[in-house]
N, C-alpha and C positions, 0 to 999 in steps of 0.2 A: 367132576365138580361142575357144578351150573355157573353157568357167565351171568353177573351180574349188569355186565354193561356192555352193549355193541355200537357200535360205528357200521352202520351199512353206508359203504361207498359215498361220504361225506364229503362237499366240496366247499369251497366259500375263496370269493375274489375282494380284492379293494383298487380298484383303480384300472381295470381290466387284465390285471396281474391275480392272478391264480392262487393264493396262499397255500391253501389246501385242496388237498387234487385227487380226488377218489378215494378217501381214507376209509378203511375199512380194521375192524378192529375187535379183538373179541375177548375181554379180561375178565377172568372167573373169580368165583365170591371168595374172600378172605387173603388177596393175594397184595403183594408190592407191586405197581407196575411203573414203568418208568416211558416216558416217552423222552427219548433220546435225540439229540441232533444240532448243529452247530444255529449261531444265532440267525432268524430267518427265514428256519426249516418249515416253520411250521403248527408247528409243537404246540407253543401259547393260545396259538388262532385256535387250536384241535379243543385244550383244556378251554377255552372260554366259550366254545357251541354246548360243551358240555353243561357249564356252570346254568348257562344262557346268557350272559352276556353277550354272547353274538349269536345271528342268524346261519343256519346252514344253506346254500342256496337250492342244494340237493342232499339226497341222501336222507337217512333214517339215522336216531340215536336210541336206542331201546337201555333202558332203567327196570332192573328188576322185571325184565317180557310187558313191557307198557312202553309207547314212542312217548317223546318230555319233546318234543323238537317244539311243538306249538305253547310248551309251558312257560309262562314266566320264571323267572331264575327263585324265587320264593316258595315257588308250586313244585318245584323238587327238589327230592328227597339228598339231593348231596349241600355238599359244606367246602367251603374254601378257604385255604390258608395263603395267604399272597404271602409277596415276598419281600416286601418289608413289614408285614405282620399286621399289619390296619388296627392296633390298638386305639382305643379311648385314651387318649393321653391323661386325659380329667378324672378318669374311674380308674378304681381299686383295681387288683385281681380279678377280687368275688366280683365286682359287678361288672368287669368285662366279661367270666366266665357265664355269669348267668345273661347277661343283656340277650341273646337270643331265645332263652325260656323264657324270659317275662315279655315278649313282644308274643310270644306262641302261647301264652299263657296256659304253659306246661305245669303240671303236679308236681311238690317233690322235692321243688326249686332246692332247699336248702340241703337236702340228703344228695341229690344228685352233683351238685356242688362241690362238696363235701367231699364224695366219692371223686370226683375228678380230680382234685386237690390233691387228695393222697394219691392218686394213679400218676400225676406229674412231676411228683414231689416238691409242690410248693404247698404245702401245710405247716401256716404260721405266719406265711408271708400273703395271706390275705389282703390285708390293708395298705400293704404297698403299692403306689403308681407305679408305670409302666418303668418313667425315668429312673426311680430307684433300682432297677430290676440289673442281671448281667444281660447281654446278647443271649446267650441262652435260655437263661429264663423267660425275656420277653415270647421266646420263641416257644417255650412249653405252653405260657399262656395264650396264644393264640391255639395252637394246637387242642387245648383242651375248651376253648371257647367256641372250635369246631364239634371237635368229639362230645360233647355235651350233648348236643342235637341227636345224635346217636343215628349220623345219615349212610344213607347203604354206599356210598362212594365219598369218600374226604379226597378234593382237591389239592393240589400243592405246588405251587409256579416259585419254581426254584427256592424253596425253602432255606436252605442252608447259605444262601450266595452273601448271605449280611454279614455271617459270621468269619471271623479271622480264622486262619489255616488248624492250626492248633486245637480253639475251640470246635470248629467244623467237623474232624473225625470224632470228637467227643462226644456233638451231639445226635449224629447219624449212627454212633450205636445206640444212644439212647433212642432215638425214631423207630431204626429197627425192630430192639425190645418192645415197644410202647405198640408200634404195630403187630405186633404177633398176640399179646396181651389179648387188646380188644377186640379181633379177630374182623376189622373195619377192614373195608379194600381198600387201598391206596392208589390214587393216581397222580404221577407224580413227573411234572417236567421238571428237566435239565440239562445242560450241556457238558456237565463234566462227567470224564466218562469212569473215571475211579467212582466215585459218586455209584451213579447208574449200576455197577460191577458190585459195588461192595453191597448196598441195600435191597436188589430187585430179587425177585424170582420171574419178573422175565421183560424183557424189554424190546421196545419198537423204534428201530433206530428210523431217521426221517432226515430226509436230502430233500430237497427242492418243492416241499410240499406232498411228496408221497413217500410211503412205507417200503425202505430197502429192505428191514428184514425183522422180524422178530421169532421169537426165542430166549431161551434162557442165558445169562450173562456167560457163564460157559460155553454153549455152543454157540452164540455169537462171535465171540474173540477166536476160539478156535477153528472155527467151520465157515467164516464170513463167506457170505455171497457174491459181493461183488470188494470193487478195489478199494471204494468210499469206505464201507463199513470196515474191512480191515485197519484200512490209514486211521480212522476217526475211531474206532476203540483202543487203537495203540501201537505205537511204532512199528514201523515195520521195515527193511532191509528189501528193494528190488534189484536184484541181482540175474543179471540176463532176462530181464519180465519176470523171472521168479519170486515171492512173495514168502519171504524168512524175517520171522519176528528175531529181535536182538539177545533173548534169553535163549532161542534157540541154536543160534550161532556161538561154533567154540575157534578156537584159536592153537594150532599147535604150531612145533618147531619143523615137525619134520612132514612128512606126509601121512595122512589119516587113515585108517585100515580103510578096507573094503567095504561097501554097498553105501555107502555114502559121498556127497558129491563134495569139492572142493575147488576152494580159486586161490593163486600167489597173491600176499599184500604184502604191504609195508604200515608198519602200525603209523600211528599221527600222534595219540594222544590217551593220555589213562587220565582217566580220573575218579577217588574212591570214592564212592557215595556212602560207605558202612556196611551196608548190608551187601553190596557186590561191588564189583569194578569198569565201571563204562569204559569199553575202549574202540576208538576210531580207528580205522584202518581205510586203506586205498587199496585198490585192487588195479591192474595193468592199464583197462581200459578208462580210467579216470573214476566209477565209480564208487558211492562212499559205502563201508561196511563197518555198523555199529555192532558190538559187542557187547553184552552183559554176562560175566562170570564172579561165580563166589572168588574171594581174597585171594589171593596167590604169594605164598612164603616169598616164592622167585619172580618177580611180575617181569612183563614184559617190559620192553624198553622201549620210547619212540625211535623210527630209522631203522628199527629192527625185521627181516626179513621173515613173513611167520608163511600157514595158510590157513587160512580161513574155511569152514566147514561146516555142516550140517550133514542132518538124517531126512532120507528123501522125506518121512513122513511128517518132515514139519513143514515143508511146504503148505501152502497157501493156494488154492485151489479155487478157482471162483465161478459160479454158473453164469456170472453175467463179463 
């Protein structure tokens, strides 16, 4: 599959502070991508050399096998969706969706419209202002006042962070969908990592202004490279420097069979979450061991003496 977009070794400072530190990057055509990393990292500074809204100090951004570094943010070919959506408060749907065709004065206007309309499912609610709109919708309509444009990379700086918990996973399967559809690439910052896991097909996690790792949301979580990316895609249990995620820890009465390792605890605390049962425990030398297991008819009980256990193979393993 061809890379639509690269980052050769991109760097950019504000204040003799470094934001972005050798970013190097290479996202192929019709893909999700996520650029991952706590608030800081980096990430925003990455998507706005892109957009052009900032300068690279170094480095190359290649668009379709063409460099855009010296383009104004007009003179290329992508689209960006911020994150409070930058609607027209004053204009309709239709005319937020089309206000960037008729500045391009593009053909069509009314059929491509039209077509977007139905691809977002606001067909009928045309004439409606922003302010009448839900969270969601607002958020279809900016998306489709991108996608109109029909640019080889659609931008997205934390898209979903406006919306409430509930509406959020609603509207990232709809994203999901909407992108496979159009078969657009997506580039997409954010810091949540369910987020990054549930929508990508492959993501670039970022600490400190440069690239810990990328990969697909799978062998990221599973395979982390270093300590960051494990901790920051998802809980994780250090045990003697050992590196066990809490699904993968089980809990028994008595001692566990063979080829697997084991430590004494004392449980602290259950709590059901529905779908499994968090449970804390203490292990001799004071530290803490979180558990996650399906329901237990018989659960354990706080003060209760267990041990705590895993398979060597869910260790945590890291090149750095």
């Amino acid at each position: 599959m061809a890379h639509i977009l690269e980052l050769r070794n991109v760097s950019r400072s504000y204040g003799g502070n470094k934001v972005v530190d050798g970013v190097s990057l290479e996202i192929e055509q019709g893909t999700l991508f996520s650029l991952l990393g706590p608030s800081g990292c980096g990430k925003t500074t990455t998507l706005r050399m892109v957009a052009g809204f900032d300068q690279p100090e170094s480095g190359e951004i290649i668009l379709a096998g063409k460099p855009i570094a010296h383009l104004r943010p007009y003179e290329r070919n992508v689209s960006t969706v911020f994150q409070n959506y930058a609607l027209f408060p004053h204009l309709s749907v239709r005319d937020n969706i089309e206000f960037g065709l008729r500045r391009k004065r593009a053909s069509d206007i009314d059929k491509r419209v039209r077509e977007m309309l139905e691809l977002v499912q606001l067909t009928g609610k045309e004439q409606r202002l922003p302010a009448q709109l839900s969270g969601g919708e607002r958020q279809r309509v900016a998306l489709a006042r991108s996608l109109v444009l029909a640019p080889d990379v659609l931008l997205l700086d934390e898209p979903l962070s406006a919306l409430d918990p509930i509406l959020r996973k609603q509207v990232r399967t709809e994203l999901q969908a909407l992108q496979r559809r159009v078969g657009i690439t997506f580039l997409m910052v954010t810091h949540d990592q369910e987020e990054a896991l549930v929508l990508s097909d492959q993501i670039a996690v970022m600490n400190g202004g440069r690239i810990e790792q990328v990969g697909t949301p799978q062998g990221i979580y599973m395979t982390p490279r270093t300590r960051f990316v494990a901790g920051f895609l998802g809980a994780v249990n250090w045990i003697d420097g050992i590196g066990v995620r809490p699904e993968a820890v089980r809990m028994a009465r008595s001692n566990p069979r063979t080829g697997s390792r084991s430590r004494p605890a004392t449980i602290e605390t259950l709590r059901f979450l529905g779908n499994c049962v968090h449970i804390e425990s203490r292990l001799a030398n004071g530290e803490k061991v979180v558990c996650e297991t399906a329901f237990d008819h018989e659960p354990f009980t706080p003060g209760e003496p267990v041990h705590v256990w895993w398979n060597v193979s869910d260790e945590l393993r890291f090149q750095q």
